[in-house]
ZATIGU-694045 format. One record per atom (N, C-alpha, C, O): residue number from 1; atom name; x negated, y negated, z negated; residue in one letter. Coordinates in nm, 2 decimals. Each point is the difference from the previous one (the first is absolute). Example, Ala and Ser with C-alpha at 12.3 -4.5 7.8 and 13.67 -1.06 7.14 Angstrom:
+-----+------+--------+--------+--------+-----+
:   n : atom :      u :      v :      w : res :
+-----+------+--------+--------+--------+-----+
:   1 :    N :  -1.32 :   0.57 :  -0.78 :   A :
:   1 :   CA :   0.09 :  -0.12 :   0.00 :   A :
:   1 :    C :  -0.09 :  -0.12 :   0.00 :   A :
:   1 :    O :  -0.10 :   0.00 :  -0.07 :   A :
:   2 :    N :   0.14 :  -0.11 :   0.14 :   S :
:   2 :   CA :  -0.09 :  -0.11 :   0.00 :   S :
:   2 :    C :   0.08 :  -0.11 :  -0.08 :   S :
:   2 :    O :  -0.05 :  -0.11 :  -0.01 :   S :
+-----+------+--------+--------+--------+-----+
//
This chain:
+-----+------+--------+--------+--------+-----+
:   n : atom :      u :      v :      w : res :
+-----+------+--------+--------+--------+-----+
:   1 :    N :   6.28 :  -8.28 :  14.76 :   X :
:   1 :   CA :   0.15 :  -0.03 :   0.00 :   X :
:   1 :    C :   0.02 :  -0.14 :  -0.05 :   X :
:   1 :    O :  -0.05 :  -0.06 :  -0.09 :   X :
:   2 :    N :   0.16 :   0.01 :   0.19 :   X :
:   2 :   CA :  -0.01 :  -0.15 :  -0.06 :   X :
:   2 :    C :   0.15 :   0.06 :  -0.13 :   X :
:   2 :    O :   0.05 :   0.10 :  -0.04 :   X :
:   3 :    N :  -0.05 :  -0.30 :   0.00 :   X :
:   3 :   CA :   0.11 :   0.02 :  -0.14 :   X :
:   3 :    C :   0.10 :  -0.01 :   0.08 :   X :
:   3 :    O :   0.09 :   0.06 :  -0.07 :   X :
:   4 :    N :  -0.06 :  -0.09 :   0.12 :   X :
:   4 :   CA :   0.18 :   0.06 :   0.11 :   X :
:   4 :    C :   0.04 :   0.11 :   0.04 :   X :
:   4 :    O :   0.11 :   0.05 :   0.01 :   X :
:   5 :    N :  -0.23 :   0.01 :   0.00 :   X :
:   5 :   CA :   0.06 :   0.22 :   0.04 :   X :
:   5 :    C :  -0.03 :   0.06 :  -0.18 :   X :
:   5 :    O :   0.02 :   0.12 :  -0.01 :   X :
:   6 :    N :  -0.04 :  -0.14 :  -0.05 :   X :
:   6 :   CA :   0.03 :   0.06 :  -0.13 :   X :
:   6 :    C :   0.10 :  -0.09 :  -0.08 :   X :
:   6 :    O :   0.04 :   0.06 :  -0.10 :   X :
:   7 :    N :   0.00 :  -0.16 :   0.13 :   X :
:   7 :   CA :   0.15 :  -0.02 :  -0.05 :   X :
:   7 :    C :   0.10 :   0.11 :   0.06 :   X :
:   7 :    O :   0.08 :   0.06 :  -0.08 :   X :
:   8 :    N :  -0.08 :  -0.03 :   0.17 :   X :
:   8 :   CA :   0.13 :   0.08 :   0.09 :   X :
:   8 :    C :  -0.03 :   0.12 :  -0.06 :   X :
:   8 :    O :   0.06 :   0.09 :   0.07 :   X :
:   9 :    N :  -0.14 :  -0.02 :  -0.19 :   X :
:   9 :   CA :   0.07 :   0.13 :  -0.02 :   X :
:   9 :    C :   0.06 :   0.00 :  -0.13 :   X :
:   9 :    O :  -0.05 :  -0.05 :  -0.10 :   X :
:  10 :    N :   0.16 :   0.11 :   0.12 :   X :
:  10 :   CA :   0.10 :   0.03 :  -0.12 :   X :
:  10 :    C :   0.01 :   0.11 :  -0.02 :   X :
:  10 :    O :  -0.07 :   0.08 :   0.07 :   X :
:  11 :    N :   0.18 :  -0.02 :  -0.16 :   X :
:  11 :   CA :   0.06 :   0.12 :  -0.03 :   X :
:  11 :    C :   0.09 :   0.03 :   0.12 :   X :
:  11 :    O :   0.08 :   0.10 :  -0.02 :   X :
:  12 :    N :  -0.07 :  -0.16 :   0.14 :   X :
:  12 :   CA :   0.11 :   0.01 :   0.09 :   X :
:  12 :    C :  -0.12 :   0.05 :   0.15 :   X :
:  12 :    O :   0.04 :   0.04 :   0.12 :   X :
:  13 :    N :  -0.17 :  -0.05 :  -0.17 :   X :
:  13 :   CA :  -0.08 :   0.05 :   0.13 :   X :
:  13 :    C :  -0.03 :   0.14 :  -0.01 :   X :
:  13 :    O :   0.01 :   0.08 :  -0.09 :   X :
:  14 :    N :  -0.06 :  -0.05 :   0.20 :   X :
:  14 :   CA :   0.06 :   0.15 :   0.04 :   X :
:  14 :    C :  -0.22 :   0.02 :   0.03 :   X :
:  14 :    O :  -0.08 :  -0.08 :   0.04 :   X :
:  15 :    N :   0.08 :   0.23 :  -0.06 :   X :
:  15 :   CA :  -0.09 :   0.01 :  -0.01 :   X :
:  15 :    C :  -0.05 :   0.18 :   0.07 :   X :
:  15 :    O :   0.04 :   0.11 :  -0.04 :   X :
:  16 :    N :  -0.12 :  -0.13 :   0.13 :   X :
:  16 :   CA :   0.06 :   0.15 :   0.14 :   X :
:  16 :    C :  -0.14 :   0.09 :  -0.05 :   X :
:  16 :    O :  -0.09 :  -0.07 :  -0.01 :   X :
:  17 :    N :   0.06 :   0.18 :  -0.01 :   X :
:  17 :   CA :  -0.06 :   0.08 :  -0.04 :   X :
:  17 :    C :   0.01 :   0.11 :   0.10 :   X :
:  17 :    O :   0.10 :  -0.01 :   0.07 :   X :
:  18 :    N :  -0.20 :   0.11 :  -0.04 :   X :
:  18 :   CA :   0.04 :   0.13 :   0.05 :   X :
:  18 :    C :   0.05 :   0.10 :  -0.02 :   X :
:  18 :    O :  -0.05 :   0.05 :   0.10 :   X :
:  19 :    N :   0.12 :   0.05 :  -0.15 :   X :
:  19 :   CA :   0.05 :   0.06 :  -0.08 :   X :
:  19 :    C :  -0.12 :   0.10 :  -0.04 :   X :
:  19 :    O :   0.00 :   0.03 :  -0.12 :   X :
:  20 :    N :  -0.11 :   0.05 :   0.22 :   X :
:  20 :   CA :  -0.07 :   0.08 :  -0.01 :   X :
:  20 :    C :  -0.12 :  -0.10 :  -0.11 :   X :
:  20 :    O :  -0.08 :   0.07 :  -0.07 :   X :
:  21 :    N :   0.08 :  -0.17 :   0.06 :   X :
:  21 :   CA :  -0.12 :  -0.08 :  -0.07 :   X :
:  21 :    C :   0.09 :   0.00 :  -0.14 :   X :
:  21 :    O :  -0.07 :   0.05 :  -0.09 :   X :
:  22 :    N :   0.17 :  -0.09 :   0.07 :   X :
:  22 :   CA :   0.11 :   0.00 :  -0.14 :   X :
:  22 :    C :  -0.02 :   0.08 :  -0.07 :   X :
:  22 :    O :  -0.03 :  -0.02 :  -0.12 :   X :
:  23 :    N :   0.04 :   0.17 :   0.17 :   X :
:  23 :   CA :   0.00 :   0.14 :  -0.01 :   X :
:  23 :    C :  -0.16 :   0.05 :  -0.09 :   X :
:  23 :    O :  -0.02 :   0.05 :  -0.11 :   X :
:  24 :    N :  -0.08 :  -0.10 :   0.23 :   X :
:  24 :   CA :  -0.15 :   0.01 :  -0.04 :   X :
:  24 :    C :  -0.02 :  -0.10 :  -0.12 :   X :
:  24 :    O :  -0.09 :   0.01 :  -0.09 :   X :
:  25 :    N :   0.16 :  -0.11 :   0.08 :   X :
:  25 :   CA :  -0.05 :  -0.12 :  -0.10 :   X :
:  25 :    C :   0.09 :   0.10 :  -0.16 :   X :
:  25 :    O :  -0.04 :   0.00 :  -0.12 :   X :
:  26 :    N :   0.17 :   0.06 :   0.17 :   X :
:  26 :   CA :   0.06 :   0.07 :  -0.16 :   X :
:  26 :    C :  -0.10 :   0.08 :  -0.02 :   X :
:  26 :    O :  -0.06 :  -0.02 :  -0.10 :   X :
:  27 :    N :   0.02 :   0.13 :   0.16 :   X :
:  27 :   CA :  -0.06 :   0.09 :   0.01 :   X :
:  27 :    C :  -0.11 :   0.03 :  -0.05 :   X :
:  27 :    O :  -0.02 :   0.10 :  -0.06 :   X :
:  28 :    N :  -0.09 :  -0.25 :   0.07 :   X :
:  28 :   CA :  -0.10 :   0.00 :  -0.07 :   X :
:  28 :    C :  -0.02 :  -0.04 :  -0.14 :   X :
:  28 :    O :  -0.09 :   0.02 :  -0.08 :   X :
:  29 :    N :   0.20 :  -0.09 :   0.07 :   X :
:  29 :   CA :   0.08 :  -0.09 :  -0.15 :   X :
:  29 :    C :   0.00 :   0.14 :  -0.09 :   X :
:  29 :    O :  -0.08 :   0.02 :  -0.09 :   X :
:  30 :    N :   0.19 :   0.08 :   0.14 :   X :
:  30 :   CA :   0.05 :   0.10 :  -0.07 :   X :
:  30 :    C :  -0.17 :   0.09 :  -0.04 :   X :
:  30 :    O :  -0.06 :   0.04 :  -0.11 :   X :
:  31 :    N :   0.03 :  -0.03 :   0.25 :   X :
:  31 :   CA :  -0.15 :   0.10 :  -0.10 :   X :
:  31 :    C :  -0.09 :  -0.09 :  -0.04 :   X :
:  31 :    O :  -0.10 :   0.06 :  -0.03 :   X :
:  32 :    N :   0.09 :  -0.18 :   0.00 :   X :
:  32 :   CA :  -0.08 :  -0.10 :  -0.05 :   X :
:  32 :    C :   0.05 :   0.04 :  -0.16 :   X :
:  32 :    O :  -0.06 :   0.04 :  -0.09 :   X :
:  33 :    N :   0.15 :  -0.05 :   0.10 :   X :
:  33 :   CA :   0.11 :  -0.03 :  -0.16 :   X :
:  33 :    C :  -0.05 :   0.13 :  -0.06 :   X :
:  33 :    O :  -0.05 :   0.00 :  -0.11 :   X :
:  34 :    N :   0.06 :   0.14 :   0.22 :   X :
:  34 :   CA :   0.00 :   0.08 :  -0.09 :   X :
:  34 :    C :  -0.11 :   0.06 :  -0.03 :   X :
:  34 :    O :  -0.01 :   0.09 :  -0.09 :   X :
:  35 :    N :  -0.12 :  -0.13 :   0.20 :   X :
:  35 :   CA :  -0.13 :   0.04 :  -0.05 :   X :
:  35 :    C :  -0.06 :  -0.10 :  -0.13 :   X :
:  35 :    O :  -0.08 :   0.04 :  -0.09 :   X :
:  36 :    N :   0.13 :  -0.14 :   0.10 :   X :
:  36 :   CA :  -0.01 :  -0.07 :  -0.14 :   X :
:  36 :    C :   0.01 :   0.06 :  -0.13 :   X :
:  36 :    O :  -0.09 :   0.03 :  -0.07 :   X :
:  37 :    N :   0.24 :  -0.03 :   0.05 :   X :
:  37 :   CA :   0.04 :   0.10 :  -0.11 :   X :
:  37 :    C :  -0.03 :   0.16 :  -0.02 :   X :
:  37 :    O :   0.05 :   0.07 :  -0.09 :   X :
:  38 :    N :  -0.13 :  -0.03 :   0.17 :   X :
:  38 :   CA :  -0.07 :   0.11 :   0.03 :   X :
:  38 :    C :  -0.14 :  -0.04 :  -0.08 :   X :
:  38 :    O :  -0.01 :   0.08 :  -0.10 :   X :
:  39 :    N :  -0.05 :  -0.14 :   0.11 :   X :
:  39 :   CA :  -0.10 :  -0.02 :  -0.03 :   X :
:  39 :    C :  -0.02 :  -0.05 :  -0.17 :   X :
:  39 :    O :  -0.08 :   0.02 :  -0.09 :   X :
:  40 :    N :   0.21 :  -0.12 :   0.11 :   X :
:  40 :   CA :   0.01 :  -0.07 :  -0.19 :   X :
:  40 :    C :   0.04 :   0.17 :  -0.07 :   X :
:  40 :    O :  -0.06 :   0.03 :  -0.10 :   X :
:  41 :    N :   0.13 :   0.04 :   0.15 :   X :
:  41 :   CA :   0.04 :   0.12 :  -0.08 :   X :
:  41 :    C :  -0.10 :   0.11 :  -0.01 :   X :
:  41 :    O :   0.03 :   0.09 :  -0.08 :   X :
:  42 :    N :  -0.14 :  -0.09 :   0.14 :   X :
:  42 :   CA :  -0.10 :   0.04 :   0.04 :   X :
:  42 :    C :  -0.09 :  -0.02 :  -0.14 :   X :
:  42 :    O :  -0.02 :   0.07 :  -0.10 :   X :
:  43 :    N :  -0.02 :  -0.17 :   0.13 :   X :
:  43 :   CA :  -0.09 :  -0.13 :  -0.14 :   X :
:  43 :    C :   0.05 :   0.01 :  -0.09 :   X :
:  43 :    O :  -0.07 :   0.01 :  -0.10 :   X :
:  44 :    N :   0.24 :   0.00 :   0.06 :   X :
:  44 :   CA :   0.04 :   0.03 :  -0.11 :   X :
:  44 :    C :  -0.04 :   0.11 :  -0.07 :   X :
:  44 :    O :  -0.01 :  -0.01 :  -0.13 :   X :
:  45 :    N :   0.00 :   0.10 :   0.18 :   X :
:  45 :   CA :  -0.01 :   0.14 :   0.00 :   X :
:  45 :    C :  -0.07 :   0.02 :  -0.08 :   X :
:  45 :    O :   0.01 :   0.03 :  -0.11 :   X :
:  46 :    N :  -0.13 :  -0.05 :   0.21 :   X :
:  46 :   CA :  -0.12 :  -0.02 :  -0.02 :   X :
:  46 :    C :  -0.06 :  -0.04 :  -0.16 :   X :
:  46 :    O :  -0.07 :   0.06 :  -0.08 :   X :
:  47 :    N :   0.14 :  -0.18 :   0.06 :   X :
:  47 :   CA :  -0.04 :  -0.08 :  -0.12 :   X :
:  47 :    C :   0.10 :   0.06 :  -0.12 :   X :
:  47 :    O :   0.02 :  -0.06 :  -0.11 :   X :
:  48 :    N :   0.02 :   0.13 :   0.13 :   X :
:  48 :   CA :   0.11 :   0.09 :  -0.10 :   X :
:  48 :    C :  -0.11 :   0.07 :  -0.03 :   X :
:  48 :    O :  -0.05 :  -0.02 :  -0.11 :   X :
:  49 :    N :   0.00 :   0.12 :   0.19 :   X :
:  49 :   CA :  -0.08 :   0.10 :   0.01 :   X :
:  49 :    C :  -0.14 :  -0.02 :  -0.10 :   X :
:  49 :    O :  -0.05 :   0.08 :  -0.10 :   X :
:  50 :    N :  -0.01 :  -0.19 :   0.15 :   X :
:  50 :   CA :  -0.09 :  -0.09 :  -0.07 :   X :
:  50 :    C :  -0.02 :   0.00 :  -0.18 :   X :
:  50 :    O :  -0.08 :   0.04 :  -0.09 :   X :
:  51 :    N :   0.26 :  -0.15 :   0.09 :   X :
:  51 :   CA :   0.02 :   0.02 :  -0.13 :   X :
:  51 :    C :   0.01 :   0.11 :  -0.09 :   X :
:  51 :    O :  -0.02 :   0.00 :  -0.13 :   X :
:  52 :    N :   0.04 :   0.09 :   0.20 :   X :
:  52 :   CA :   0.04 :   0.14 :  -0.09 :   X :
:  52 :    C :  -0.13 :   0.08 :  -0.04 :   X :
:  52 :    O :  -0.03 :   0.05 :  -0.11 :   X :
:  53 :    N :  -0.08 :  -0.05 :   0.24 :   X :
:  53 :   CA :  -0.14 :   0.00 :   0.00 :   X :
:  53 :    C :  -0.06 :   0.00 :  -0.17 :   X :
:  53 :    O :  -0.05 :   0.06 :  -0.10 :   X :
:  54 :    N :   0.14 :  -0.22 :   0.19 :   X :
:  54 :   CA :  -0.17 :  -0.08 :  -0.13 :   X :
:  54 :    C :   0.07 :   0.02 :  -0.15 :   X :
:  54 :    O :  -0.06 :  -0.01 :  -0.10 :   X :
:  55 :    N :   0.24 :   0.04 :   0.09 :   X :
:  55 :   CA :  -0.01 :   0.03 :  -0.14 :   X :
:  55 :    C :  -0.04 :   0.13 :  -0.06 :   X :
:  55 :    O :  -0.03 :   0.00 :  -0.12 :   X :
:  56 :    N :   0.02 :   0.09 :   0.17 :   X :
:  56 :   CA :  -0.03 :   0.13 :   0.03 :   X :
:  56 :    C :  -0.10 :   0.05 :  -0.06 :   X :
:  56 :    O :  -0.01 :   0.08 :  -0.08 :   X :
:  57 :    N :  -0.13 :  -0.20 :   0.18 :   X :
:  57 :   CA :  -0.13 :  -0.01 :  -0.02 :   X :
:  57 :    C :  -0.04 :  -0.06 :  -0.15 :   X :
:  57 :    O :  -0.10 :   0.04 :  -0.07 :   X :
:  58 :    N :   0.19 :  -0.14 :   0.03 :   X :
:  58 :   CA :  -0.02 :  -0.05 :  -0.13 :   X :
:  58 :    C :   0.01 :   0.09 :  -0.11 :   X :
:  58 :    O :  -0.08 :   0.02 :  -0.10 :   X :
:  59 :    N :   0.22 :   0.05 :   0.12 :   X :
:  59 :   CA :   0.02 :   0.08 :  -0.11 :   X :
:  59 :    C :  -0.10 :   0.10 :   0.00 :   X :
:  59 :    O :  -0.05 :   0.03 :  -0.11 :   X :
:  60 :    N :  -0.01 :   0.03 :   0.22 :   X :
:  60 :   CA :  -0.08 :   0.09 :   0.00 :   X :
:  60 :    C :  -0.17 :  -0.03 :  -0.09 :   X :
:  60 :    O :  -0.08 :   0.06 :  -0.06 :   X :
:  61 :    N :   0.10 :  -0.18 :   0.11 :   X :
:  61 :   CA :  -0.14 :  -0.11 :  -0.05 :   X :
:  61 :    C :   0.02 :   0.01 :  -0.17 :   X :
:  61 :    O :  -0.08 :   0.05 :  -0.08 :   X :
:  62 :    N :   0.21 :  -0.09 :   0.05 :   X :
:  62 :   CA :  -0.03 :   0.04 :  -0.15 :   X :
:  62 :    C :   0.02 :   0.06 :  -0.06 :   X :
:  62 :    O :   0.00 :  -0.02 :  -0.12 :   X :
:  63 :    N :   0.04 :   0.17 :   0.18 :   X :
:  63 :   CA :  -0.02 :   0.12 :  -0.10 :   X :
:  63 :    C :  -0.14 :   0.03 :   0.02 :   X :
:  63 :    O :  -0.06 :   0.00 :  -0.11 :   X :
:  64 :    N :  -0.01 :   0.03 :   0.20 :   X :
:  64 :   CA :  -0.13 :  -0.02 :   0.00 :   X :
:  64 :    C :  -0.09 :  -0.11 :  -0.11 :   X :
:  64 :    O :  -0.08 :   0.01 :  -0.09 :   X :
:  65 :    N :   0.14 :  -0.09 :   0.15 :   X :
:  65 :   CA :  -0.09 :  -0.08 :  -0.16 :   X :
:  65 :    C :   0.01 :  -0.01 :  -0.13 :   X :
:  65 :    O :  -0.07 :  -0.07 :  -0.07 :   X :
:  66 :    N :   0.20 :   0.15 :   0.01 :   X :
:  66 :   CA :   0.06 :   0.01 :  -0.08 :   X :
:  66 :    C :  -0.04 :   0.17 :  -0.07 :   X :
:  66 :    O :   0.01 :   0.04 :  -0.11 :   X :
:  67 :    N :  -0.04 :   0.00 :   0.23 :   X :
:  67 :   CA :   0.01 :   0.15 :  -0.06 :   X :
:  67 :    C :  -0.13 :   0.05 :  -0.05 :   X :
:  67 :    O :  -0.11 :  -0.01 :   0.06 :   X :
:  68 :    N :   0.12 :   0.07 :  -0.19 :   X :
:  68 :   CA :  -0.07 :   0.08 :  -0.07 :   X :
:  68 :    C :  -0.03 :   0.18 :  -0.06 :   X :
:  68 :    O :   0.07 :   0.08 :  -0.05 :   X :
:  69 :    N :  -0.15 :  -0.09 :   0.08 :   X :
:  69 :   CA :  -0.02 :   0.15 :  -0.02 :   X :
:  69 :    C :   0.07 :   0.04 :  -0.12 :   X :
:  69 :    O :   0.01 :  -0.08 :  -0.09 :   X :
:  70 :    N :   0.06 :   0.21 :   0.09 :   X :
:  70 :   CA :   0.04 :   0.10 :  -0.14 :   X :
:  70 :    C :  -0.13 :  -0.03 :  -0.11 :   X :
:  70 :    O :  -0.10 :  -0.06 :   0.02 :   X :
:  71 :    N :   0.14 :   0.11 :  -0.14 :   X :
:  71 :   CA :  -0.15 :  -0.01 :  -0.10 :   X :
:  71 :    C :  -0.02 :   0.14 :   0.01 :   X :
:  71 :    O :  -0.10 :   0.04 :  -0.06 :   X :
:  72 :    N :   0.18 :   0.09 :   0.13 :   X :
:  72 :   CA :  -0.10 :   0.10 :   0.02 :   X :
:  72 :    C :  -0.13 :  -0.04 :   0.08 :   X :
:  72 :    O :  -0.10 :   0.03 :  -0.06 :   X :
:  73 :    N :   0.10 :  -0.08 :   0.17 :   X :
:  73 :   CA :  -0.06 :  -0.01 :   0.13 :   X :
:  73 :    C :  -0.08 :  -0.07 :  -0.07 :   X :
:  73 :    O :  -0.11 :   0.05 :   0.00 :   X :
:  74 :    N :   0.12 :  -0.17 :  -0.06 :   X :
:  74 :   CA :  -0.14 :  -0.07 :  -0.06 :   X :
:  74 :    C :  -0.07 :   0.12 :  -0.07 :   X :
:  74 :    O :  -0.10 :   0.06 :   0.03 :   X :
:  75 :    N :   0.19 :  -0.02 :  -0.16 :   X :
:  75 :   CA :  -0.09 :   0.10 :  -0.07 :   X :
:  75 :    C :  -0.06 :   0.11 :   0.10 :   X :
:  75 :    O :  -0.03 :   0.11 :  -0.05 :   X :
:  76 :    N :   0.02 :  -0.12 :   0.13 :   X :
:  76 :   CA :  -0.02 :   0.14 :   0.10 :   X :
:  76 :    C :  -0.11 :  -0.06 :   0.05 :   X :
:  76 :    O :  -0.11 :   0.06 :  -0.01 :   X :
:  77 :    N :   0.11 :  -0.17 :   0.06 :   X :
:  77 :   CA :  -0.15 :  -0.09 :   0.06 :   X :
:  77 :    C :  -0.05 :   0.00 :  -0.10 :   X :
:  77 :    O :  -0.09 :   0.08 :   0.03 :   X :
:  78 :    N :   0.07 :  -0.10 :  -0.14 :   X :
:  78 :   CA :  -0.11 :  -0.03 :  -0.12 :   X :
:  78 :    C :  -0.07 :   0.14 :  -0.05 :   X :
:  78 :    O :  -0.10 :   0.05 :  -0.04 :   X :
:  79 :    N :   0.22 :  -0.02 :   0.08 :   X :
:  79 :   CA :  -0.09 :   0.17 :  -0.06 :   X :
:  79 :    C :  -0.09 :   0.07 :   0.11 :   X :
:  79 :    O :  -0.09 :   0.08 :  -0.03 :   X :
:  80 :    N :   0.13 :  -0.12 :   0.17 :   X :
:  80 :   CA :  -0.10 :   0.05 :   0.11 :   X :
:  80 :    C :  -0.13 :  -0.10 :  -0.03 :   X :
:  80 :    O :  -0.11 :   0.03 :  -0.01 :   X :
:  81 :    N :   0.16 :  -0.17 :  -0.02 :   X :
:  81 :   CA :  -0.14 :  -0.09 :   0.02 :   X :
:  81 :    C :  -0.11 :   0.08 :  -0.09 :   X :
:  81 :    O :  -0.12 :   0.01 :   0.03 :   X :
:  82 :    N :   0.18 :   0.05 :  -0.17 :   X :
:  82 :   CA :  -0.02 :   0.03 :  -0.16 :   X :
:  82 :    C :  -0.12 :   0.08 :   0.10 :   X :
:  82 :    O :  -0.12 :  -0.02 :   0.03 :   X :
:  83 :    N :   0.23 :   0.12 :  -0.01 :   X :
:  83 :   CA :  -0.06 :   0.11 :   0.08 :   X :
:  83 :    C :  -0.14 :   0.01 :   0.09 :   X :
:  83 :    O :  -0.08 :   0.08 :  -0.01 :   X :
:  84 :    N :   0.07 :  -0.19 :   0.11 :   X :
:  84 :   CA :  -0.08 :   0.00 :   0.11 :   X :
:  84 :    C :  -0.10 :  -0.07 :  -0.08 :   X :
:  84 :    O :  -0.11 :   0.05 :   0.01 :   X :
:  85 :    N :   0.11 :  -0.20 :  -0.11 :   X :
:  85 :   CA :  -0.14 :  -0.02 :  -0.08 :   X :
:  85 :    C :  -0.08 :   0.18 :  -0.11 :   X :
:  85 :    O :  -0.12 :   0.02 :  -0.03 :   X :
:  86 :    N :   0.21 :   0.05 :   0.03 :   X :
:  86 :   CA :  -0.06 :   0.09 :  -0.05 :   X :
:  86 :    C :  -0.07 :   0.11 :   0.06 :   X :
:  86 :    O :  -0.10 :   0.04 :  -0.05 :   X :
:  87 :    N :   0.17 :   0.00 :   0.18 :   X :
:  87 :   CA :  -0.08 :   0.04 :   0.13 :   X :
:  87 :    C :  -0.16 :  -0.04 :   0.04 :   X :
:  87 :    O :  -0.10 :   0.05 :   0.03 :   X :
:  88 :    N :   0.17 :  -0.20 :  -0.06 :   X :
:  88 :   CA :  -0.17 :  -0.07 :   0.05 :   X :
:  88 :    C :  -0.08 :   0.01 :  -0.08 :   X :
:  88 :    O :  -0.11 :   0.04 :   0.03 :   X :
:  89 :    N :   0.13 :  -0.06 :  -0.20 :   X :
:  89 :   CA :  -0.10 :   0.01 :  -0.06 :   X :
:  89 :    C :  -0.05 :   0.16 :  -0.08 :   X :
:  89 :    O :  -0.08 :   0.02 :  -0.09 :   X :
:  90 :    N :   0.15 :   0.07 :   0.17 :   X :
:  90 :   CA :  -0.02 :   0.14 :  -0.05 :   X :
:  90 :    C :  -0.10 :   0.03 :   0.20 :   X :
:  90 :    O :  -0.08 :   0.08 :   0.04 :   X :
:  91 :    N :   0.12 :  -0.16 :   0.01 :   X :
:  91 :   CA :  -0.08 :   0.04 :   0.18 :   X :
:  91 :    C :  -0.17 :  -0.04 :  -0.05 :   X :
:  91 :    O :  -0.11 :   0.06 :   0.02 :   X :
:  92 :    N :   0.13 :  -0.21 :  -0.08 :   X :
:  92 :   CA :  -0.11 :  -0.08 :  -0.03 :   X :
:  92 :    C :  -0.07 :   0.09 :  -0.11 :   X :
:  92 :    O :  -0.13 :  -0.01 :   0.02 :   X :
:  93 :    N :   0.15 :   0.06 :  -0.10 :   X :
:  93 :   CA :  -0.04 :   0.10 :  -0.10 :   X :
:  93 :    C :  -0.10 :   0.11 :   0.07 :   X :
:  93 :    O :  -0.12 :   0.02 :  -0.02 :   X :
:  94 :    N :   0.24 :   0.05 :   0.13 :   X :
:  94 :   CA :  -0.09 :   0.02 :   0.05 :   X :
:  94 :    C :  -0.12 :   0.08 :   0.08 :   X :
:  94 :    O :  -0.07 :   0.10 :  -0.01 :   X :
:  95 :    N :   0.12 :  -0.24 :   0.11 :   X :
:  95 :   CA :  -0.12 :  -0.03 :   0.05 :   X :
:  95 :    C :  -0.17 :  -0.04 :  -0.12 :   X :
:  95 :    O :  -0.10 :   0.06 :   0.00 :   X :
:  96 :    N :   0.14 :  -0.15 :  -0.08 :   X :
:  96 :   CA :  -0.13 :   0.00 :  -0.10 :   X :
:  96 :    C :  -0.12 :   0.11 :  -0.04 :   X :
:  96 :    O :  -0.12 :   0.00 :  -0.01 :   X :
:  97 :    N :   0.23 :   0.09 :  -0.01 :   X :
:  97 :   CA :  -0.03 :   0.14 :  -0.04 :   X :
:  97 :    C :  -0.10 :   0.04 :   0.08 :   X :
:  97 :    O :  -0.04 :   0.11 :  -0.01 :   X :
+-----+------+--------+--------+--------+-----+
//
């Protein structure tokens, strides 16, 4: 294009389209627009879901690491362990015999 045919357009030039191409050009605008925001609300979601996850996971992480047996339940293991060395050395007995 030379610099003489792009001086001549203004806001006063007219510009001819098809109507069936206008139509196809809104058309793909509108589902362009709205598979977009389809997708951001999507990911949002998503990353809501995420966050809730992982707080979830955390709290769960530290009662687990936090949690301690009753002092029945210890006293209950000590007395089985008490128990089971006495087993062995009354088994070990005997056998000697």
């Amino acid at each position: 294009m030379s610099e003489e045919q792009v001086s001549h357009v203004s806001s006063d030039s007219k510009v001819a389209i098809p109507l069936q191409n206008l139509i196809s050009i809104l058309g793909a605008v509108a589902i362009s627009t709205w598979a977009y925001f389809g997708v951001i609300e999507r990911l949002n979601s998503i990353e809501t879901q995420l966050t809730q996850h992982w707080e979830e996971i955390e709290e769960n992480d530290n009662w687990i690491d936090e949690w301690k047996p009753p002092e029945e339940v210890k006293n209950t293991i000590d007395r089985v362990r008490e128990l089971e060395m006495r087993l062995l050395i009354l088994e070990t007995k005997l056998e000697l015999k």
